[in-house]
C-alpha positions as CSV (number, residue, x, y, z in Angstrom):
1,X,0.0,0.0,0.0
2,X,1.2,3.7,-1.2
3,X,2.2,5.9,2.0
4,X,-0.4,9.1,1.6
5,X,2.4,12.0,-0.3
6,X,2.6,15.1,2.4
7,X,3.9,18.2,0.9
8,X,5.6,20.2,3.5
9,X,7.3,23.6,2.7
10,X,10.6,24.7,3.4
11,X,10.4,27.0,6.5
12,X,12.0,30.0,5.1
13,X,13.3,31.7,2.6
14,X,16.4,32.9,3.8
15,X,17.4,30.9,6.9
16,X,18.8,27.4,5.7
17,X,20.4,26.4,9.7
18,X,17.0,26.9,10.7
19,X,15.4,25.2,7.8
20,X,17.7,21.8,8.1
21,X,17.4,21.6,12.1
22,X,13.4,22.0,11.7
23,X,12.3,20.7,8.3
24,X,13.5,17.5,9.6
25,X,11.3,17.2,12.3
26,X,8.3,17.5,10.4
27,X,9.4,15.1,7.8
28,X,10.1,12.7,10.8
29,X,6.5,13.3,12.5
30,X,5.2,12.5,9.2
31,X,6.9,9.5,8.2
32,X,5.9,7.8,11.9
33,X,2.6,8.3,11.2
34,X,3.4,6.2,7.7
35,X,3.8,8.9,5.7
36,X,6.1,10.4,2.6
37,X,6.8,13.7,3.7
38,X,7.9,16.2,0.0
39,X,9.8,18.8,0.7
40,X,8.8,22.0,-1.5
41,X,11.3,24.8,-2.6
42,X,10.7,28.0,-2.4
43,X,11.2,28.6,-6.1
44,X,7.6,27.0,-7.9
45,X,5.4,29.1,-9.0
46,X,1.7,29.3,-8.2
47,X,0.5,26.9,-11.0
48,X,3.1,24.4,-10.3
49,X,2.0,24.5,-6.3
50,X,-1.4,23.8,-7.3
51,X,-0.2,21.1,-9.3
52,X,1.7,19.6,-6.4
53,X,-1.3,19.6,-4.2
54,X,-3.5,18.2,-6.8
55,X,-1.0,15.4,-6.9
56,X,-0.4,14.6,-3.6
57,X,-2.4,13.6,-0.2
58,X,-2.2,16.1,2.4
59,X,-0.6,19.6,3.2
60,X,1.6,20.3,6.4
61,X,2.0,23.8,6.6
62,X,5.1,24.4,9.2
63,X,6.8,26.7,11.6
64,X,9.0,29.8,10.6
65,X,11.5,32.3,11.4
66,X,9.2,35.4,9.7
67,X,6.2,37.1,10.5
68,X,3.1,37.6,8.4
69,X,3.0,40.7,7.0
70,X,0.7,43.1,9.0
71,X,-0.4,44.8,6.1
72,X,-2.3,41.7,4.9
73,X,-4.8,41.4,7.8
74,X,-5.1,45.6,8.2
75,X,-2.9,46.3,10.7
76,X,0.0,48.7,10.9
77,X,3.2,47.0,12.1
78,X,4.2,46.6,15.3
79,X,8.0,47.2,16.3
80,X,8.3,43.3,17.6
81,X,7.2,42.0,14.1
82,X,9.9,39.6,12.4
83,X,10.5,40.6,8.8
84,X,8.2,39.1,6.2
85,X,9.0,36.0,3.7
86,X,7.1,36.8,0.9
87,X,8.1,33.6,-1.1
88,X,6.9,31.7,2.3
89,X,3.6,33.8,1.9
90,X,3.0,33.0,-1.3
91,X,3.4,28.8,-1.5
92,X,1.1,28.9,1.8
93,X,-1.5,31.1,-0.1
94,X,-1.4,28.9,-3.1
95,X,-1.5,25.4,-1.3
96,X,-4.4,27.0,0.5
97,X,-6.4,27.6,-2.2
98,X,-5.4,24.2,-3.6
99,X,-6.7,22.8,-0.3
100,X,-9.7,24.2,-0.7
101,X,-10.2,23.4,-3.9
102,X,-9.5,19.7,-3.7
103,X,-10.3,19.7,0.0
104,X,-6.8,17.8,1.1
105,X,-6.4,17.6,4.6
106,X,-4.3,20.3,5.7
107,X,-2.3,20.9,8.9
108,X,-0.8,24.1,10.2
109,X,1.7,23.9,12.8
110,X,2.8,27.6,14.4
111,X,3.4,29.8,11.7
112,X,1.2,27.8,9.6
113,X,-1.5,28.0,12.0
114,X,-1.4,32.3,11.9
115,X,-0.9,32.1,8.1
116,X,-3.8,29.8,7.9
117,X,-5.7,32.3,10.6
118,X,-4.9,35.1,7.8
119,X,-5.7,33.5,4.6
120,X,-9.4,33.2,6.0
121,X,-9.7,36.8,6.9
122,X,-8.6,36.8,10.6
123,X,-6.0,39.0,12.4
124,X,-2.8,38.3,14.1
125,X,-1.5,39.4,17.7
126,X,1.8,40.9,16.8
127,X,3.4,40.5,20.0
128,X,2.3,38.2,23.2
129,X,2.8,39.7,26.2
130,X,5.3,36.9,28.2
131,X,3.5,37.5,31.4
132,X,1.3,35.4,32.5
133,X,2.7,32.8,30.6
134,X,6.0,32.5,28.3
135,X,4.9,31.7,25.1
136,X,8.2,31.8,23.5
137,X,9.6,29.4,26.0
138,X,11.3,27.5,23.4
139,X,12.6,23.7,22.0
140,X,14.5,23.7,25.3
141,X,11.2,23.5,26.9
142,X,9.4,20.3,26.8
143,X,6.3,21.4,28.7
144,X,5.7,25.2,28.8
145,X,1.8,25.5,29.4
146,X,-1.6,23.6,29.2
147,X,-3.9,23.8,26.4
148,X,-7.1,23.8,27.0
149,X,-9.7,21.9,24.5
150,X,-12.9,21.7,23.4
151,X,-14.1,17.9,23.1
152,X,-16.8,18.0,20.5
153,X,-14.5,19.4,18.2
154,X,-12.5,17.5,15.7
155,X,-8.9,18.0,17.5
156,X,-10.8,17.7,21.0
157,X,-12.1,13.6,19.8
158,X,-8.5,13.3,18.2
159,X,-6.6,14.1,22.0
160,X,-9.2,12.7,24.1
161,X,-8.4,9.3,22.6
162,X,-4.8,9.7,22.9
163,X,-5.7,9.2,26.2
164,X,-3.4,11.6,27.5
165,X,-5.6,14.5,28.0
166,X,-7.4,15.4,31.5
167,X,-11.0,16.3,31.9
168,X,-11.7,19.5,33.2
169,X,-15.5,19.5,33.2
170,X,-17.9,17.8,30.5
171,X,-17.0,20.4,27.7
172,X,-13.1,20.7,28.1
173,X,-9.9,19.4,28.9
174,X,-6.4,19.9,28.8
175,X,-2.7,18.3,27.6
176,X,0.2,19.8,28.4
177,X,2.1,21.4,25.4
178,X,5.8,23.0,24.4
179,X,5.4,26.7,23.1
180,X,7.8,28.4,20.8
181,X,6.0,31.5,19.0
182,X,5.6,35.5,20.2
183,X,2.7,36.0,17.8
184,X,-1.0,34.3,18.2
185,X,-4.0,34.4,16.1
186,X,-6.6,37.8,17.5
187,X,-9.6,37.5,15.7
188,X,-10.5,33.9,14.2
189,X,-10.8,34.1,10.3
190,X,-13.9,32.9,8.6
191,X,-15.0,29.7,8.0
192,X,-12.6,28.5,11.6
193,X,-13.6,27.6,14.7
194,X,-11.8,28.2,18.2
195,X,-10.9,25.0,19.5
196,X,-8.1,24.8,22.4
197,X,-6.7,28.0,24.6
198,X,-4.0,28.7,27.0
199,X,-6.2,28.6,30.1
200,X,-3.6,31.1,32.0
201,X,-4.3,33.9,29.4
202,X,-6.9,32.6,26.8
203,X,-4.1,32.6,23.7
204,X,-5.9,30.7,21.2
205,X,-3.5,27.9,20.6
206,X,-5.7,25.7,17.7
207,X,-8.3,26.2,14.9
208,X,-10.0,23.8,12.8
209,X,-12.3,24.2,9.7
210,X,-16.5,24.0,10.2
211,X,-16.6,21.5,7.2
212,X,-16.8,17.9,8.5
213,X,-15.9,17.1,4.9
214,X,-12.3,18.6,5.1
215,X,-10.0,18.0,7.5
216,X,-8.5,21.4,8.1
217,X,-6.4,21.9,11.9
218,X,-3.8,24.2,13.0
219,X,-2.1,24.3,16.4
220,X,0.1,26.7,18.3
221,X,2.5,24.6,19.5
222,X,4.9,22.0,18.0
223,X,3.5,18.3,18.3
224,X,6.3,17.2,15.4
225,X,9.2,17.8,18.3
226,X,7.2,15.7,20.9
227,X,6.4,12.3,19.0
228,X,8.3,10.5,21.2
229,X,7.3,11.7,24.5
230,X,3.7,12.2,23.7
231,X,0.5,10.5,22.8
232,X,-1.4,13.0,21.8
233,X,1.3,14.6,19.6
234,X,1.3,11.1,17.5
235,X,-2.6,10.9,17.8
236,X,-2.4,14.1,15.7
237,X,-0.4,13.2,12.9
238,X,-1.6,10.0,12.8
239,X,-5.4,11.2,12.7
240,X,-4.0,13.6,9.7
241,X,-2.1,10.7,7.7
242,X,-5.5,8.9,8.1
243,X,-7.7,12.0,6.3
244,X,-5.2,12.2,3.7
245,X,-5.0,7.9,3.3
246,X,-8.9,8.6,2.7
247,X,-9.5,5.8,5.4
């Protein structure tokens, strides 16, 4: 049997130490879950991205080193902002709309979570206050905060039979994550639904799509650099690799 094709951008642009200690952790997550992650380059154009995604399984949209460009969700730019990677912008935007099109599952991880949050018309918090909680705590960190989930949601069925979540009340409960990001999706963009929070400061940390018929999730956090230590981190990739086997 074929392992589902995963096509997984390069992180940046312009930052190839950060690229080849991070790419490969998604490529790892993926091929656990029995997957064959792609790597894509920077250099296709729009057509040939659509092309791609037409031709393979699934869509893991990863971290980076950049920021979204304010100017995209109406907002003037903030001092803390990270540069732009307008090549990174663009493949997202394009396997987006391919994703929609063809409805592939689609993950977004971090960055690909906000740029996700963007592409559907939401806005971005620019900079995340580090008090209560350090959001930017780092890979160093294994365990920087709880996130707090809804259970009738798509992600909340996928983590509650991880078993590694604990019940709060009848609506939500919480696994403990790693956190590596200073920005956060503000306003949810259309067609998403809130799904999981920092409980210490309400930070939205994940996102899904309303249509049962696409499988569309992002998270805050980083579940690709905790597949060994963590259930529910390997509950989510292998729930994705699932959608995109069409089982």
């Amino acid at each position: 049997m074929n392992r589902p094709r995963i096509l997984i951008p390069i992180p940046t642009s312009f930052d190839e130490p950060y690229n080849a200690k991070s790419w490969p952790e998604y490529a790892a997550a993926v091929e656990a879950a029995g997957g064959e992650p792609v790597k894509v380059a920077m250099n296709h154009s729009v057509a040939d991205l659509k092309e791609m995604a037409r031709q393979a399984d699934g869509i893991l949209l990863p971290g980076s080193g950049a920021d979204i460009d304010p100017v995209r969700y109406g907002h003037d730019r903030d001092p803390a902002s990270a540069d732009p990677d307008p090549l990174r912008d663009q493949t997202d935007r394009a396997l987006f709309e391919a994703a929609e099109e063809t409805k592939k599952p689609l993950l977004g991880i971090c960055f690909g979570t906000q740029s996700m949050n963007v592409y559907y018309g939401g806005t971005l918090i620019q900079d995340c206050s580090p008090v209560p909680v350090n959001h930017r705590a780092g890979r160093a960190v294994a365990v920087a905060h709880a996130a707090q989930f809804s259970q009738d949601s798509r992600l909340g069925r996928i983590l509650k039979q991880s078993g590694e979540s604990t019940a709060v009340d009848d609506e939500f409960a919480r696994i403990p994550v790693n956190s590596s990001h200073h920005q956060a999706i503000a306003s949810p963009g259309d067609n998403l639904r809130v799904v999981a929070r920092c409980p210490e400061d309400a930070i939205i940390e994940a996102v899904e799509g309303f249509d049962p018929n696409h499988w569309l999730i992002g998270v805050q956090w980083h579940p690709e650099r905790t597949v060994d230590s963590s259930a529910a981190s390997r509950a989510i990739f292998a729930d994705f690799l699932k959608a995109a086997a069409g089982v």
